[in-house]
C-alpha positions in Angstrom: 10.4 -63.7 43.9 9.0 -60.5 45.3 5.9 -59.0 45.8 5.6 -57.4 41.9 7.2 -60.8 40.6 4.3 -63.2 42.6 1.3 -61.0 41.3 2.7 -61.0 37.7 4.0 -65.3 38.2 0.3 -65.3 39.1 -1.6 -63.7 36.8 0.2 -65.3 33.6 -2.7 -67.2 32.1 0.1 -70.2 30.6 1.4 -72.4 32.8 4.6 -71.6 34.1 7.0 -73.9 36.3 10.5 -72.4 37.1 13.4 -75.2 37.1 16.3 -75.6 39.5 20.0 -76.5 38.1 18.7 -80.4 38.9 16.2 -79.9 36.9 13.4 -80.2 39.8 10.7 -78.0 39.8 11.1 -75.1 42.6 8.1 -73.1 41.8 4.6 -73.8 39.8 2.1 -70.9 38.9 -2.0 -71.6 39.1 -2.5 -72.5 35.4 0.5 -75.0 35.4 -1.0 -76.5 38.8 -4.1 -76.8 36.4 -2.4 -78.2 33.6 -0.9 -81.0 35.9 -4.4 -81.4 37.7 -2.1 -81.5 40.9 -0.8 -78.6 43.8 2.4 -77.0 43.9 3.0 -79.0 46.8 3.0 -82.3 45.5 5.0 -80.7 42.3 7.8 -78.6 44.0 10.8 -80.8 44.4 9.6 -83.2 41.8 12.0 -83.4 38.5 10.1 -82.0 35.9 10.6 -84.5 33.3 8.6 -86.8 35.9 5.8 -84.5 35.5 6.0 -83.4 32.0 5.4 -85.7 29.1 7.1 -84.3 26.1 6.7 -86.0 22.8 10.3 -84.7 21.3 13.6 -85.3 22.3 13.4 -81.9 24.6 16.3 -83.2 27.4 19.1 -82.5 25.5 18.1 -79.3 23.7 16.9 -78.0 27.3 20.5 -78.4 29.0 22.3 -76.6 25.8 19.9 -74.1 26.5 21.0 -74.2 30.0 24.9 -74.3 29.4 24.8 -71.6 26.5 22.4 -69.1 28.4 20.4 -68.9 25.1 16.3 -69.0 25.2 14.8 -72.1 23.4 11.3 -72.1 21.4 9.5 -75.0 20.3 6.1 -75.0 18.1 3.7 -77.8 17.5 4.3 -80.6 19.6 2.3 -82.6 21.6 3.1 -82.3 25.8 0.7 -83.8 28.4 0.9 -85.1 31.9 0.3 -88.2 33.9 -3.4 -86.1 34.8 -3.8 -85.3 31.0 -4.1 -86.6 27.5 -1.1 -84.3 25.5 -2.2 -81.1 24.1 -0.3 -79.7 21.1 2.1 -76.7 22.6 4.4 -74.3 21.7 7.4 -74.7 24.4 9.0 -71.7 25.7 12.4 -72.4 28.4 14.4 -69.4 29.1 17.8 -69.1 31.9 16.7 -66.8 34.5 19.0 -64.0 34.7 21.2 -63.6 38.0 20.4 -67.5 38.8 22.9 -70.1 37.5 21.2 -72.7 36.2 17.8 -72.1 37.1 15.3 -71.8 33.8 11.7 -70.9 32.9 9.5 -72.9 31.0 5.9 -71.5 29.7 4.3 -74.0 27.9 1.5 -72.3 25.3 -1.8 -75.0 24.8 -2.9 -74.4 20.9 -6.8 -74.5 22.4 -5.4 -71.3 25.2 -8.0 -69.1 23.2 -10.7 -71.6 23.3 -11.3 -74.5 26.1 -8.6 -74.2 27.8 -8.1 -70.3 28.2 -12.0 -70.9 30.0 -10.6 -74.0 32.2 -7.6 -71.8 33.7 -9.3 -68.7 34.1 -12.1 -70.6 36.4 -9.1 -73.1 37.9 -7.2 -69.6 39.0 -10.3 -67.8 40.0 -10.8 -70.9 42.5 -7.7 -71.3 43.5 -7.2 -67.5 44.3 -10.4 -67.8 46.6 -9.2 -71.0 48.2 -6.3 -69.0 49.3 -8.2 -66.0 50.5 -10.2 -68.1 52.6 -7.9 -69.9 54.0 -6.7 -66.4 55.5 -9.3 -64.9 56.3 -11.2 -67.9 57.4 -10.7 -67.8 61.3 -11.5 -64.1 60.6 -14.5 -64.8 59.0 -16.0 -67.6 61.5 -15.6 -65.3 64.5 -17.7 -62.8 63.9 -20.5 -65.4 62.4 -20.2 -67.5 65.9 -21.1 -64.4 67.7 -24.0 -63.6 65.1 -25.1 -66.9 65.2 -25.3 -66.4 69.2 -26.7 -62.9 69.1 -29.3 -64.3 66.6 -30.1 -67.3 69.7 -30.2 -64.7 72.2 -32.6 -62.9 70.5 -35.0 -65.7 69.7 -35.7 -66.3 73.1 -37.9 -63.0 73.5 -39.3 -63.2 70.0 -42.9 -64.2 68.7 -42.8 -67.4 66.3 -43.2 -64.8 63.2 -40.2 -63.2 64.1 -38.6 -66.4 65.3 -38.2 -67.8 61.4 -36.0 -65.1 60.8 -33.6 -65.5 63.4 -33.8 -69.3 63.1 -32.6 -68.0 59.0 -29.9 -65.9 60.5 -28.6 -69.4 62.6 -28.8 -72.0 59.8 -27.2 -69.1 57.2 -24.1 -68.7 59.3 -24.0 -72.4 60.4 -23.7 -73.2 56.5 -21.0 -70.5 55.7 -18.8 -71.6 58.7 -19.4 -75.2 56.9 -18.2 -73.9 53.7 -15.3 -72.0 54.9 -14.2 -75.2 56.7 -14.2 -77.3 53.6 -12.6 -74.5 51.6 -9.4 -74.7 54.5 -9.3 -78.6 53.9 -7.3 -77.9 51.0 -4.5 -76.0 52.6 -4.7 -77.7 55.8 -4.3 -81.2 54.4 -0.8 -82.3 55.2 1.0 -84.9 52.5 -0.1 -88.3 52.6 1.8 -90.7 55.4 2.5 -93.2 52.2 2.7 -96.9 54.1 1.2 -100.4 53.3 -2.6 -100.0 53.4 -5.6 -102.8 52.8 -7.7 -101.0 50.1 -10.7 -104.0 51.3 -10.1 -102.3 55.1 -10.9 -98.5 54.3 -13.3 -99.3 51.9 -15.4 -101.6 54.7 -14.7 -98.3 57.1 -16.2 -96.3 54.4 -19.0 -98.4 53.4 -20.1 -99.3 57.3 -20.1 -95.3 58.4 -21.8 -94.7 55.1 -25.0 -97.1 56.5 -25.1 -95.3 59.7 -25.0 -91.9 58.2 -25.4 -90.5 54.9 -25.9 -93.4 52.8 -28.5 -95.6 55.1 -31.4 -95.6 52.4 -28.6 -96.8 50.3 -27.6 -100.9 49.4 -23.8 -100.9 49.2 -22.5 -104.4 47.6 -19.5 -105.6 48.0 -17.6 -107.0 44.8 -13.9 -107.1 45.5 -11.0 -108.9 44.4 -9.7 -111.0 47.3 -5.9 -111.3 46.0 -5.6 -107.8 45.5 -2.1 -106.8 46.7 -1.4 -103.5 49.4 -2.1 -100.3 48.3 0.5 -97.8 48.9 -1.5 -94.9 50.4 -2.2 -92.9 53.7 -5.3 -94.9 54.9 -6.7 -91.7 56.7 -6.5 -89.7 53.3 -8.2 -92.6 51.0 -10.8 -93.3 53.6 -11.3 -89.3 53.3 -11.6 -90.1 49.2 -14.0 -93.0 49.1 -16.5 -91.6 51.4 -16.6 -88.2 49.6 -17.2 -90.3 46.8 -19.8 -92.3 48.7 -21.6 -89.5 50.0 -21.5 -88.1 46.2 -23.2 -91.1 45.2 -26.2 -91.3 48.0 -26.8 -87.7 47.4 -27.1 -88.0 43.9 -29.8 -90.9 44.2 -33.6 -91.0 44.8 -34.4 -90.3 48.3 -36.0 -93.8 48.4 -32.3 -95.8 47.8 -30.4 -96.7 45.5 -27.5 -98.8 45.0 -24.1 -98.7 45.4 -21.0 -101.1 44.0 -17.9 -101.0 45.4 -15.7 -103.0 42.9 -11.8 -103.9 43.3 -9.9 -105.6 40.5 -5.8 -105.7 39.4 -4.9 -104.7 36.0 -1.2 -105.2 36.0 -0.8 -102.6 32.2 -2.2 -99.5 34.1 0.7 -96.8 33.5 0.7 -93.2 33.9 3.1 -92.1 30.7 6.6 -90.0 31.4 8.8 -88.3 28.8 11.5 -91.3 29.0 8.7 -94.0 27.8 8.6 -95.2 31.5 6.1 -94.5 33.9 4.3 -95.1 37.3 2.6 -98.5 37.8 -0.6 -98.2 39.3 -2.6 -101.8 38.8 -5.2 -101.1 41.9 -8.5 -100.5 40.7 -11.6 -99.0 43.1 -14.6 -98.5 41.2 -17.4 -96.7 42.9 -20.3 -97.2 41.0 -24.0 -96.5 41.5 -27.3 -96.3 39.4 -28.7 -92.5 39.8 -29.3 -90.3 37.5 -25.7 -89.3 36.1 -24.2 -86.8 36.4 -24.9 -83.4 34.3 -23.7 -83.6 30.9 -22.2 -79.7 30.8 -20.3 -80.1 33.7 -18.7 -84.0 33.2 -15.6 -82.6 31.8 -15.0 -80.0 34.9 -16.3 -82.7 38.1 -12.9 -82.2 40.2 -12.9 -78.6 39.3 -13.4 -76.2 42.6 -16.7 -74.6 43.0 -18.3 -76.9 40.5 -21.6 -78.9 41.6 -24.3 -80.6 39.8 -26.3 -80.8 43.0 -28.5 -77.3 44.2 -26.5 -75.7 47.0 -23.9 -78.2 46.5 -20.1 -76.2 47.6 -18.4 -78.3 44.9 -15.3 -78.7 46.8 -15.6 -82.7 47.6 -14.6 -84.3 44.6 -12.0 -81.4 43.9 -10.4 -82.3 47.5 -10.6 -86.3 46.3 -9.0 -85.4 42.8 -6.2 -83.4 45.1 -5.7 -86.6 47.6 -5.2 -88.9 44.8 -3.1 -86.5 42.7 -1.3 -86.0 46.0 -0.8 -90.2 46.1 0.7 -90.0 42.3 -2.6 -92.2 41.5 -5.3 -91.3 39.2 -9.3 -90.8 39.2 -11.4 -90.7 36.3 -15.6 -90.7 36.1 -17.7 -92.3 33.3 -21.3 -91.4 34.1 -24.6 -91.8 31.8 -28.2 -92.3 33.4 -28.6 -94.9 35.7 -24.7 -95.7 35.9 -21.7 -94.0 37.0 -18.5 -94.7 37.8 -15.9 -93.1 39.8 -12.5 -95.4 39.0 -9.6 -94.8 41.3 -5.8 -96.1 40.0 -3.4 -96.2 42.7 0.0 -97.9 43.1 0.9 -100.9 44.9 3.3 -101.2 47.7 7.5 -100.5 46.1 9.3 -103.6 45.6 12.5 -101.6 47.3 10.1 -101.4 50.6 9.1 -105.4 51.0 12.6 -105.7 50.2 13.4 -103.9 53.4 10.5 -105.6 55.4 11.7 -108.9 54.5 15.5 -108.1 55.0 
C-alpha cells in the first residue's frame, strides 16, 4: 500500500484484515489488531479462518466471491475470536482490484456506535503513540540524558532551596526515559522461541526475584500441580509475564504485605473456538491470585488495554505487554477481581504431540 492507502487502512475505525489468494492474512489494521486482542505480527501469515470465528458457513461463499470477482455482504451474524466472545457483525469481503486473489474483509460490530466504537478509538489512539515512541524514542532520551546531567552539574553549586528543583528536574527525566523504555518493549520484543518449558521452573524464578525485590513484604505460597505436563512457551517471555503480574499484585497490596498464590492445575476441555468447530488446546492453568483490594470496577473490562492503570502514576503498559506475550504464545489470560481476591488465570498449551514424536524418534 502507499503512503495515502496506510493513513486511510489506518484511520478506518472497523477492523480490516486484507487476505492473500491462500487465504492467510497479509495485512491487519489497528481496530482489527483490537478486535483479535493480538498484533499484526503474530496475525500476518496466519490463515484467517484460524483467527476468525464465524458462526455461518462463510468458507464457501468467500471463495465464490473470490472466483467471480463479485463483493459479498453479510448482516447479523455472530463472529468472535479465540480473545473474544462473538459479537453480532455485518461481514463485508471484497476482491482487491489489480490483485488476483487477494480480498478485503471489514467486519462491522452491531455495538461500533456504542462500546466498541469507545474501545477502538482508545486501542488506536495507543497504538498510534506506541508507534511514535518507538521512533522517536532514542530521540527523545538523548536530549533528557543531557538534561538530566546539566540539571547534576548545576546542583553542585546550588543552595538546598534551589537543590529540590534540580533534584525535580533528575527524577522527572529519569521517569520519562522509564516510560519510553517500556513503551519500545512492545516493538522491540521479538516472537516467542516456542520450546519445552517447566511452568513450576519460571514461576519459582519469578516468585524468588519477587522476595528479593518488589514483592519482599509480600507471602508468596506455592500451590502447584506436580504432574503438570511442559508448557510450550519461550521461558524468557513467560518469566517476563508472571512477574509483571507479580509485581501488579505487590503493588496493588497494603504496604504491610499481603499474600500471594501461585496456583497450577490441568483442565484437559480448555479450547479456544475456530470457525471449523476445532480449536487450540490449551489445558495449563497459572493462576496468580492475591487478596488486595481489587481492582477498579470502571476499568476491569479494559486491564490489558495500553495506557490504562488503576494505580496513581501507574504507565499502564505492563499487563498490556503480558496480554501481548500470551496472545503472541496463541494462549489466553483472563482476570476475575472483587475485594480482597483477584485472579489473573493464564491458559497456555502443552508441548505438540508431533514434537515428542520427534524427540523420541
Amino acid at each position: 500500500m502507499n503512503t495515502v492507502d496506510n493513513t486511510i487502512w489506518a484511520s478506518l475505525p472497523v477492523p480490516a484484515f486484507l487476505i492473500g489468494a491462500d487465504d492467510r492474512i497479509l495485512d491487519v489494521n489497528s481496530a482489527g489488531e483490537g478486535f483479535l486482542n493480538a498484533s499484526s505480527k503474530s496475525v500476518i501469515g496466519v490463515p484467517i479462518w484460524d483467527m476468525i470465528a464465524i458462526d455461518a458457513p462463510i468458507e464457501d461463499a468467500f471463495d465464490r466471491a473470490r472466483t467471480n470477482g463479485t463483493p459479498l455482504f453479510v448482516n447479523d451474524i455472530d463472529v468472535g475470536s479465540g480473545n473474544r466472545a462473538p459479537l453480532q457483525c455485518a461481514l463485508q469481503i471484497a476482491p482487491l482490484s489489480g490483485r488476483p486473489g487477494e480480498m478485503i474483509m471489514l467486519i462491522s460490530p452491531r455495538e461500533l456506535a456504542g462500546r466498541m466504537t469507545q474501545s477502538h478509538s482508545v486501542k488506536s489512539a495507543a497504538q498510534s503513540a506506541i508507534g511514535m515512541a518507538e521512533m522517536l524514542a532514542h530521540e527523545i532520551k538523548n536530549p533528557l540524558a543531557g538534561i538530566t546531567g546539566a540539571a547534576q552539574l548545576l546542583s553542585m553549586n546550588l543552595s538546598q532551596e534551589d537543590l529540590e528543583l534540580t533534584d525535580l528536574i533528575v527524577a522527572e527525566s529519569r521517569r520519562i526515559v522509564k516510560l519510553l523504555e517500556q513503551v519500545e518493549q512492545f516493538g522491540n520484543l521479538s516472537p516467542p522461541d516456542l520450546k519445552p518449558v517447566n511452568i513450576h521452573d519460571v514461576l519459582d524464578r519469578a516468585r524468588r526475584s519477587a522476595l528479593l525485590g518488589f514483592g519482599a513484604h509480600m507471602k508468596i505460597i506455592e500451590d502447584y500441580d506436580p504432574s503438570l505436563p511442559l508448557a510450550w512457551g519461550d521461558p524468557d517471555q513467560l518469566l517476563q509475564v508472571i512477574l509483571n503480574l507479580l509485581k501488579n499484585a505487590s503493588e496493588a497490596a497494603d504496604p504491610k504485605g499481603g499474600t500471594i498464590r501461585l496456583h497450577t492445575y490441568f483442565e484437559h476441555s480448555f479450547r479456544l473456538r475456530r470457525s471449523d468447530g476445532t480449536g487450540q488446546s490449551l489445558p495449563l492453568q497459572v493462576e496468580i491470585i492475591d487478596d488486595g483490594p481489587g481492582l477498579p470496577e470502571d476499568i476491569r473490562g479494559d486491564i490489558f488495554d495500553p495506557f490504562v492503570s488503576g494505580r496513581e502514576n501507574g504507565t499502564g503498559l505492563g499487563l498490556a505487554l503480558v496480554s501481548k506475550i500470551v496472545s503472541d504464545h496463541g494462549g489466553w489470560i483472563s482476570v476475575t477481581s472483587v475485594p480482597g481476591r483477584t485472579v489473573f488465570r493464564l491458559s497456555l498449551a502443552r508441548v505438540p504431540r508431533d514434537y515428542e514424536s520427534k524427540e523420541k524418534s
